[in-house]
N, C-alpha and C positions, 0 to 999 in steps of 0.2 A: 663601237668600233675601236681598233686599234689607237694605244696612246690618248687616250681620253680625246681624240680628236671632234669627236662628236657623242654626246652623251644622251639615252634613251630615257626618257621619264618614264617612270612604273605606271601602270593599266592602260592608257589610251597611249597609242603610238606617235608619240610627239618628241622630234628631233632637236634637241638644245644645241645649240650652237655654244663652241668657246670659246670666248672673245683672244686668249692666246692661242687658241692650237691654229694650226695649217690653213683649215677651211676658212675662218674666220679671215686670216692674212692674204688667200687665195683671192678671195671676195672684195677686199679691198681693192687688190690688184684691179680688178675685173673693173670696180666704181671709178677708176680715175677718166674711162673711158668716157662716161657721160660727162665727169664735174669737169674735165678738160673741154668739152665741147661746150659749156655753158658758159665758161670762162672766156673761151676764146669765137664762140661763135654766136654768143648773146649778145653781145655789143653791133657785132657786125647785122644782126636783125634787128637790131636797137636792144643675246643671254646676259646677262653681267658676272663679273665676277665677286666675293664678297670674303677677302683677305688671302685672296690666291687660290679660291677654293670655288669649283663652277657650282651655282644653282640650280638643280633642276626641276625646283617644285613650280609649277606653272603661274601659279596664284602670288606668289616670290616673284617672281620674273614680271608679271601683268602689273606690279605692283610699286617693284621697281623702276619699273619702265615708265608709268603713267603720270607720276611724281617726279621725273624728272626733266630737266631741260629740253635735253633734246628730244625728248618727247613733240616738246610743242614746236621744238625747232625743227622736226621733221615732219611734223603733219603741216606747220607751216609753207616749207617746201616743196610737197607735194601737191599744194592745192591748184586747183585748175585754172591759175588763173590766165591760160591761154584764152578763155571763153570772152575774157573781156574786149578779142581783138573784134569781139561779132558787135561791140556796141560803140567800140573807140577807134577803132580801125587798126590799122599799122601804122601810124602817126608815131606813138609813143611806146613801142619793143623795149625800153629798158626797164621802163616803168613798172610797166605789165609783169614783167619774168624777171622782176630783182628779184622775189623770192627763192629762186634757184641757188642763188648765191649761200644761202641757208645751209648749203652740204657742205660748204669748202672744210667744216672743219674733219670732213671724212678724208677730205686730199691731203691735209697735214698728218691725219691718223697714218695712212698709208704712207706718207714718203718717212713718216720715222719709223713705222714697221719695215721699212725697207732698208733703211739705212741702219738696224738693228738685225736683219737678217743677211743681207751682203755680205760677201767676203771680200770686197773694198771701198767700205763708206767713204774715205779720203775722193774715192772718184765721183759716188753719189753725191759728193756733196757739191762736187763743181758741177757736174750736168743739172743740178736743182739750180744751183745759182744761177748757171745760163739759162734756165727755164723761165726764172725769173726775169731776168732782165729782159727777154723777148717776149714773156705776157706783158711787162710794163711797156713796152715802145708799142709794142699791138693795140694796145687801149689808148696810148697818146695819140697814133696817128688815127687811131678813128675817133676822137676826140677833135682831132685837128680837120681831118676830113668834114666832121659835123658842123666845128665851127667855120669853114669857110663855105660851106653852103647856106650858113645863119648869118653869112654877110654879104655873099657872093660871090659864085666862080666866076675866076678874072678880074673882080675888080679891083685891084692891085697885083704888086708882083710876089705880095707873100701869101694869099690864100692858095688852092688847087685852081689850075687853069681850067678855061670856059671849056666848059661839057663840048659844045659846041665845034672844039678845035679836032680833026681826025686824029685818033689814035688816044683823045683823053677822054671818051664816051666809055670807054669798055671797063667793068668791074675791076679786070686784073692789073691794067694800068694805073685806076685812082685806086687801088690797095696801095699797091707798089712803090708809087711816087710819097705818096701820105707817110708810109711806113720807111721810106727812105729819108723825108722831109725830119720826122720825128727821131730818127736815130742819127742826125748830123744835129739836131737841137742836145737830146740825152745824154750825148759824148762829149757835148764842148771843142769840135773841133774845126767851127767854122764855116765860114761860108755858105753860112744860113741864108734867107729872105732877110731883110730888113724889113719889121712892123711897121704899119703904118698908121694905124689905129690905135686907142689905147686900151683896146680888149685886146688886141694880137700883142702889144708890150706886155699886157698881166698875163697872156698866156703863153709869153718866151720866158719871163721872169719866175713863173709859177712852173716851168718845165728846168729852169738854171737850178732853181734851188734843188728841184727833185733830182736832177744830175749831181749836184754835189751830194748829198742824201745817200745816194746811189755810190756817187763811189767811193765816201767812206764806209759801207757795207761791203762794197767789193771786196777792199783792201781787208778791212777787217775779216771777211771769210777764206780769204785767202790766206792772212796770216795766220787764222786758224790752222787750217789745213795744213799749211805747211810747218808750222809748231808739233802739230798730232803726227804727223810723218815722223819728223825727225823723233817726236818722244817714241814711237812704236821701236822704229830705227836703233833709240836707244835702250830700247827694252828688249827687242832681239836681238841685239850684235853687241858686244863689247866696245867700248870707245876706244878708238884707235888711234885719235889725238893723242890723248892721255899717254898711252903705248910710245906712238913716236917721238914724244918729248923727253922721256924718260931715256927714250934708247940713242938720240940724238946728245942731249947733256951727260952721258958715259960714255960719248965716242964708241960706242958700239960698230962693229965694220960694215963697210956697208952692203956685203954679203949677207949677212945676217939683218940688216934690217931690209934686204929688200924681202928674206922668206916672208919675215913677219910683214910686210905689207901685200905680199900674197896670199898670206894666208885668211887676211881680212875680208879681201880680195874675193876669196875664194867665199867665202860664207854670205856674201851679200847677193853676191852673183850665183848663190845656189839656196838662196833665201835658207840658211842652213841656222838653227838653232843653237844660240850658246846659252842659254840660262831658261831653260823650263819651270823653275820653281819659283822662279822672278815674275813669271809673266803669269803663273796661274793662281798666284801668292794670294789675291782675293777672294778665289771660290773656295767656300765651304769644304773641310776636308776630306766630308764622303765623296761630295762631288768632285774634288780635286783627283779624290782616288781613282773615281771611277773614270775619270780622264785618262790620268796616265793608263788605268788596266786595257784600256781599248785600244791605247797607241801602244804599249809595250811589251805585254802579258803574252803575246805570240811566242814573241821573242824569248820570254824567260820560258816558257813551256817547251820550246826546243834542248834544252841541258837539259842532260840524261839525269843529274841528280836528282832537280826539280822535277819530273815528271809526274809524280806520284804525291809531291806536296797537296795539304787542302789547299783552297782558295783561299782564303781568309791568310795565310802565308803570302801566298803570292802577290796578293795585292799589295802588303806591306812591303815588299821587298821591292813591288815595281816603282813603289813613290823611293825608291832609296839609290834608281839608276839614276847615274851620272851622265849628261854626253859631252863625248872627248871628240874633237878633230886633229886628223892626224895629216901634216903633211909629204908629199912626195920625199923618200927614202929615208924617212924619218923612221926610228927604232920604237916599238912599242912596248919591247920588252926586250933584256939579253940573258944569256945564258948565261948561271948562277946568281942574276938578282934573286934577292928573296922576293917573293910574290906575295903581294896584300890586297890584289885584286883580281878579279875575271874580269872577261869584255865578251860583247855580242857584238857581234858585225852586223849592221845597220846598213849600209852602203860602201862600198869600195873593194878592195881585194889587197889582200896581205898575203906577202913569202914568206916561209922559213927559209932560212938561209943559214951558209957557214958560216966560223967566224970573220972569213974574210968580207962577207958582207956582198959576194958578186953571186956563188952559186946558191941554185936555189933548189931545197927537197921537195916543196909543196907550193899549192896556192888555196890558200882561203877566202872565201867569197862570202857574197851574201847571205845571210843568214846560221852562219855557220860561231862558234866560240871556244874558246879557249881561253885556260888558266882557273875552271872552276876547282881543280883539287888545291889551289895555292889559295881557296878561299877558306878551306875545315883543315883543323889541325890534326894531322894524319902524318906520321912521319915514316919518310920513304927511305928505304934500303938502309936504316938504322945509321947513316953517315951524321944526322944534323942533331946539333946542339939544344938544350933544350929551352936556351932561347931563340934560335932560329926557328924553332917549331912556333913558340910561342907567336911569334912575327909573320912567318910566313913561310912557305916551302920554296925552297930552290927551283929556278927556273931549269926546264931542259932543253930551250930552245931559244935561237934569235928569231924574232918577228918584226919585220920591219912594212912598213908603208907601200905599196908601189905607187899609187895617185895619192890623190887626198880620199882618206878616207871615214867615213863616220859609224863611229863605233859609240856601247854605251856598259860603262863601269859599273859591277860592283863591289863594294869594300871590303875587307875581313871585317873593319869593326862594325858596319852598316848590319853584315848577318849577324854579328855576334846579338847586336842589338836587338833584332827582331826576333833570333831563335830564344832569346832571354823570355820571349813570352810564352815560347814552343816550345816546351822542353822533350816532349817525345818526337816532334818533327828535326832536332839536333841529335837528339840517338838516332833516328832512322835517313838523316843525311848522312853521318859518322859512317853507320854501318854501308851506306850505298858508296860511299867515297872510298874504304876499304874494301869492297866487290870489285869496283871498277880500277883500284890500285894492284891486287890481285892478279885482276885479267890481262892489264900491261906487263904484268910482271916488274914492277917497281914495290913493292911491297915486300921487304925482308920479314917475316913470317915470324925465325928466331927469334930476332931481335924485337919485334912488338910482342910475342910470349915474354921474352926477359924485360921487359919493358912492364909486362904487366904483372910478373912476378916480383920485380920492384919495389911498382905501387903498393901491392899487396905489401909485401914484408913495411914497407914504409908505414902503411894502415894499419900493421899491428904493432911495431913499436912505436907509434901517435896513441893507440887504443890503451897499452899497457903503459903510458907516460899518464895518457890520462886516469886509470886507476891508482897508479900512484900520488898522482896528487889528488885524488880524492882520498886517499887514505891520510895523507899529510892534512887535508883540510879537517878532517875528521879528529885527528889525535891535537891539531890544533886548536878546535874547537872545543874540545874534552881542556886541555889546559887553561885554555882563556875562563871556562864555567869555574874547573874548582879554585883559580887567580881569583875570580870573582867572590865564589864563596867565603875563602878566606880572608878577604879583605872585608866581607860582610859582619865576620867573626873576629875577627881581631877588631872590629870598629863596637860593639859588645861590649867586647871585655872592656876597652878605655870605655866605655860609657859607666860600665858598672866599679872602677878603678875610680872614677870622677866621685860617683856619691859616696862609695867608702871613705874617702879623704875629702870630703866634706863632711860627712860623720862625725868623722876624728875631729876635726875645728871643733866643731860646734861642742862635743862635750869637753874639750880645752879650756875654752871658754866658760864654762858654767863651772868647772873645777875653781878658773879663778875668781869665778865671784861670791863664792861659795855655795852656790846653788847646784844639787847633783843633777848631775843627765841626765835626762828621759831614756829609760832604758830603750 
């Protein structure tokens, strides 16, 4: 089946189960229904996987399974030991059917598969906790119900009153009263029975501690909870303390800090994302990718440029969006910025407008963008310098905000970055971004011929600088050899200069002693 959900073993028709996929999780679901009734209604009667990787050889599986605990912990479970109520009666129902208890660790299996597959654990976890504390008072007060039938209804005023009195015969009344009895002991709040016995003292005493027990766990899962809130909180939103301390200690006006506390405002109350890269900073970078390709790749596939890009581009470019929020009549752009970005419209709607900022030529909506030619250097109507080319193309229009709107950036240096590894996907942006400059008619036509006749003349006196210093290296190199020669040859002769004029000594010498010279 689809997603390895369920996986077929080869020759005999036998369905493996994957303890991660869907079914497996399905199925749990389905399990709580029993182990909740055994939990709460027992009292009242008195595949594997093997490094991420599913199994599916039968003999594997029968093998691993037989060997291990719960093995035994589930055939334990299941055994029948209801039969024994044919030789012991219904006396002792706890006794009998403890072994049920054997599954629970199937309900904790399930509530953290739940609490891993939700999309708000923060909530499962307080509905678990109040699960909890209502199994624990369910089991005190039948605990308590038991014991004041092991001493006697009525006979003081802190057991269950006498069966006997109308209206405390009926099952729903002794639950009731029992389960009311034990959640005034649980909570500490009073106005209990006073004990009279000193089993009913060990068993107000032994219910005191479990309430304190109980509610430093409360507190503790609460403070959990609300710890994990606010860090999520901080993980999608910006700190906005930080923000207005800053803008508070500059005397900032308070016009302007009230945008900025609107616009905080705005992003919590629109559950609106400010740092994507922050919160997915953990996963694995294919997966990371393949995140954003599913959340954003729409979006890039709408620009006419990209259209025609491989995949393998585009995904790189989608991990390289930014998202901006922009508020009510806020400018996204004005005419003659230089542009070092495009934006996708995400949510909101945007005017062009004059420069007075009231009339307006257009509206931009959803899914629609602008500013992709201020992303490739393509220079328009030959007016811009050739470091404004280099930066970025003059804008031709104001774009300003009308609500808040959510848009999402990308860079000049971001593509530069990624087409660094494309080299033919940046010729064939170039060339689409010159089609589509073209078709506007912002594209001086001369002026990139003379542009590129330029270059040319520039690449041929680079080309003929460089044969001339290869010629200089050359005649240089011929100098340095015969420097060297000569130095080789003049160091010769002083050798051969040396033993002549040692020569000379020596037969000097023999002159003066009168002994001639060895010819």
């Amino acid at each position: 089946m689809a997603d390895s959900i369920l996986g077929q073993s080869s020759g005999e028709k036998n369905w493996i189960v994957d303890p991660s996929g869907d079914w497996y999780y399905r199925w749990l679901i389905v399990m709580i229904v029993p182990i909740m009734y055994n939990w709460i209604i027992l009292i009242c009667r008195a595949g594997f996987l093997e490094q991420g990787v599913l199994i599916q050889d039968r003999s594997q599986i029968s093998r691993h399974y037989r060997l291990s605990f719960t093995f035994l912990r589930d055939l334990a479970s299941v055994f029948p030991t209801d039969l024994l109520y044919l030789l012991v009666g219904t006396g002792m129902p706890v006794v009998v059917r403890a072994n049920r208890f054997l599954q629970t660790p199937r309900l904790f299996e399930a509530f953290d598969r739940i609490e891993t597959h939700t999309a708000h654990p923060n909530s499962f976890r307080i509905a678990k906790l109040l699960l909890y504390i209502f199994i624990t008072i369910h089991w005190n007060s039948c605990f308590y119900f038991a014991l004041s039938g092991l001493i006697g209804y009525g006979t003081d005023e802190w057991v269950y009153p006498n069966a006997s009195i109308p209206g405390f015969e009926r099952l729903r009344r002794q639950y009731l009263y029992s389960f009311y009895i034990s959640t005034l002991i649980l909570t500490t709040v009073g106005d209990t029975p006073t004990p009279q016995r000193e089993v009913e003292f060990l068993f107000m005493a032994a219910d005191f501690l479990l309430a304190v027990m109980g509610f430093a766990t409360i507190m503790g899962s609460i403070t959990s909870v609300v710890a994990n809130m606010n860090q999520a909180d901080a993980s999608f939103y910006p700190d906005q303390d930080l923000v207005k301390g800053y803008l508070h200690s500059r005397r900032v006006s308070r016009r302007l800090q009230r945008r900025v506390v609107n616009w905080y405002q705005h992003l919590q109350m629109n559950k609106k994302i400010a740092n994507e890269a922050r919160i997915l900073q953990h996963l694995p970078g294919r997966l990371r990718a393949q995140v954003a390709v599913s959340v954003h790749l729409p979006a890039l596939r709408k620009v006419q440029i990209f259209q025609h890009c491989e995949q393998s581009l585009l995904e790189e470019l989608v991990l390289k969006l930014q998202p901006q929020i922009y508020g009510p009549g806020e400018y996204v752009c004005r005419k003659g910025d230089i542009g070092r970005e495009m934006y996708f419209i995400r949510e909101g709607q945007l005017a062009v407008v004059d420069d007075d900022g009231v009339t307006q030529y257009a509206i931009l909506g959803e899914g629609l963008y602008f500013g992709e030619i201020s992303i490739i250097n393509i220079k328009e109507d030959g007016k811009e310098d050739r470091r404004e080319v280099m930066s970025g193309n003059r804008r031709t229009a104001n774009i300003r905000s009308i609500g808040y709107s959510d848009l999402f950036c990308l860079s000049k240096e971001d593509l530069a970055e990624v087409l660094a590894e494309f080299p033919s996907a940046k010729a064939a942006l170039e060339a689409k971004g010159r089609e589509i400059l073209l078709k506007m008619d912002k594209l001086d036509v001369n002026a990139e011929a003379a542009e590129i006749a330029q270059q040319q003349e520039e690449q041929r006196r680079t080309a003929a600088l460089e044969d001339r210093l290869d010629a200089l290296q050359t005649k240089l190199a011929r100098m340095l050899a015969g420097l060297e020669s000569g130095a080789f040859k003049l160091a010769l002769r002083l050798e051969q200069l040396e033993w002549q004029m040692r020569g000379w000594g020596e037969e000097a010498e023999g002159e003066e002693e009168g002994t001639p010279a060895e010819p």
